[in-house]
C-alpha positions, 0 to 999 in steps of 0.5 A, spaced: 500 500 500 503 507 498 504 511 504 499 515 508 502 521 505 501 519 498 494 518 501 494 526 504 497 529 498 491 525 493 486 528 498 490 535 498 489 535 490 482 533 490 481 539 494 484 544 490 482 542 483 474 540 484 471 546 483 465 544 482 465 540 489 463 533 486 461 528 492 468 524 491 468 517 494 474 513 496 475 506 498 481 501 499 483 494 499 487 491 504 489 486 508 490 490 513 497 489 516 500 496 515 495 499 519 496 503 525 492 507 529 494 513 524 492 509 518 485 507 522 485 515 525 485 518 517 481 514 514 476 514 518 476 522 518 477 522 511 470 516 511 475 512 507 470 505 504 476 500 506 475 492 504 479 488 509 482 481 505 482 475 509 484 469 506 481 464 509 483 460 516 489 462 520 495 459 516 492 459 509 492 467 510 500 467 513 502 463 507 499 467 502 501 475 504 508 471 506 507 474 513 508 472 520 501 472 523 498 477 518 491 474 519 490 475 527 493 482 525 489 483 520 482 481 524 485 485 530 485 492 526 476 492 525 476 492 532 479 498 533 474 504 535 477 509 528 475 504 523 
């Protein structure tokens, strides 16, 4: 996933250049690892959409993202109050 900043600054822009003020949506997919509690802070106050991506049984979902407990973190982030 690109880096919070990126996300401030698509934010920022969409700002400055729509004039017309059209109603814009944002929506994320994510397995949830990297997100921290300034991850879940900014996207709940930005009323990002995100979709976190569970593969399946604890093990399965290890073995695909290649990361030590990525599902139990994974699960843990929606129940954080920010997102």
């Amino acid at each position: 996933m690109a880096g919070i900043d990126f996300f401030r600054k698509c934010l920022e822009l969409e700002e400055q250049y729509n004039s017309k003020h059209l109603k814009i949506n944002h929506a994320i997919q994510t397995n949830g690892y990297e997100l921290d509690e300034e991850w879940c802070a900014f996207l709940s106050q930005n009323h990002f959409l995100v979709g976190l991506s569970v593969d399946g049984v604890k093990a399965t979902h290890d073995a695909s993202g290649g990361m030590e407990a990525a599902r139990t973190r994974t699960c843990a982030c929606c129940t954080r109050p920010a997102c």
